[in-house]
N, C-alpha and C positions, 0 to 999 in steps of 0.2 A: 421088215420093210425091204422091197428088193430095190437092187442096185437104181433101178431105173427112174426111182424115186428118190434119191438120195441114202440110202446105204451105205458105211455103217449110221451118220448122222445126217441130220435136214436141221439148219439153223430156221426156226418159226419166230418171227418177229410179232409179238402179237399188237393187233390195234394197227398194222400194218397190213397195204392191200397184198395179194398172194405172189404178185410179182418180185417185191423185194423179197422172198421167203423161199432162201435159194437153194440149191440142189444138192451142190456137190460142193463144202467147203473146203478151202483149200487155203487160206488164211483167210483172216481177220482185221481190215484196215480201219481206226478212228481218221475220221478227214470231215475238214471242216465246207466240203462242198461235194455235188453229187459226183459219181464216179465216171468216166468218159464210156460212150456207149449208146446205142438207140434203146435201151431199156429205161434207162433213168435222163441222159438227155433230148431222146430223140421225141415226136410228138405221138407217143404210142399212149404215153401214161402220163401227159399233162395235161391239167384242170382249164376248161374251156366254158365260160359261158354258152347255152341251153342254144343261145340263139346265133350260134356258129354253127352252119354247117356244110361246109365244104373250107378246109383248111390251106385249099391252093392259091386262096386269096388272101393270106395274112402272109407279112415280110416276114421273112426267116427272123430278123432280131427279134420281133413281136413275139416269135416260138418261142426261142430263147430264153426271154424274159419268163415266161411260162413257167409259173411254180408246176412241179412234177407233183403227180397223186402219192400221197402218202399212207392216204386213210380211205377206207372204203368211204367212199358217197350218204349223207342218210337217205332210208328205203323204207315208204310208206307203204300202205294197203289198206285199203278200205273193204270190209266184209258186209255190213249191213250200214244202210240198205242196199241189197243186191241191185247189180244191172239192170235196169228195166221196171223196178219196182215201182209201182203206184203209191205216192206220198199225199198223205192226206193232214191237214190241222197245219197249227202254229210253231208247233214244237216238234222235232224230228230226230230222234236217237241213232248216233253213227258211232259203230264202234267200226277198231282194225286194230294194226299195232303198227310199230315206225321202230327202227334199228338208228341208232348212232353212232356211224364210224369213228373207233378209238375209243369207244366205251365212257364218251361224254353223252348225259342226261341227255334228254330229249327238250328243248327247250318249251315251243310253241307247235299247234296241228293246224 
């Protein structure tokens, strides 16, 4: 692995998004809240409802408050039926697959 990626190690948090999954260790702190910083507390990588979209209209505490992303998002897809396809009858077969951030089940589709 070269330097530029973390050489000689790369601490990989798994079930964590790639952001906390850091480069260059250089110690190791247990602490019972996020670390100071726009990675972890700035609004780069905190969880915002779908129907936010422009951040310059929430008050800074509102940010704040802002649990920070921890776990990848789940991420669906739908394969069949394709885009555009002509559905016909009562009953219609849809397959895809859906991922679950932090490697919880997949509850409901």
């Amino acid at each position: 692995m070269p330097a530029d990626h973390g050489y000689p190690l790369r601490a990989v948090v798994p079930g964590h998004v790639g952001v906390r999954n850091v480069k260059w260790v250089q110690k190791i702190v247990a602490a019972a809240e996020e670390a100071e910083g726009p990675w972890q507390r700035g609004v780069a990588y905190k969880g915002f409802a779908s129907n936010i979209t422009d951040i310059k209209s929430i008050p800074a505490h509102v940010i704040d408050r802002a649990v920070a992303v921890q776990e990848p998002p789940i991420q669906s897809l739908i394969v069949e039926p394709r885009e555009g396809a002509r559905l016909e009858g009562d009953q219609i077969n849809v397959k895809g697959w859906a991922y679950s951030g932090g490697g919880r089940g997949i509850v409901r589709v």
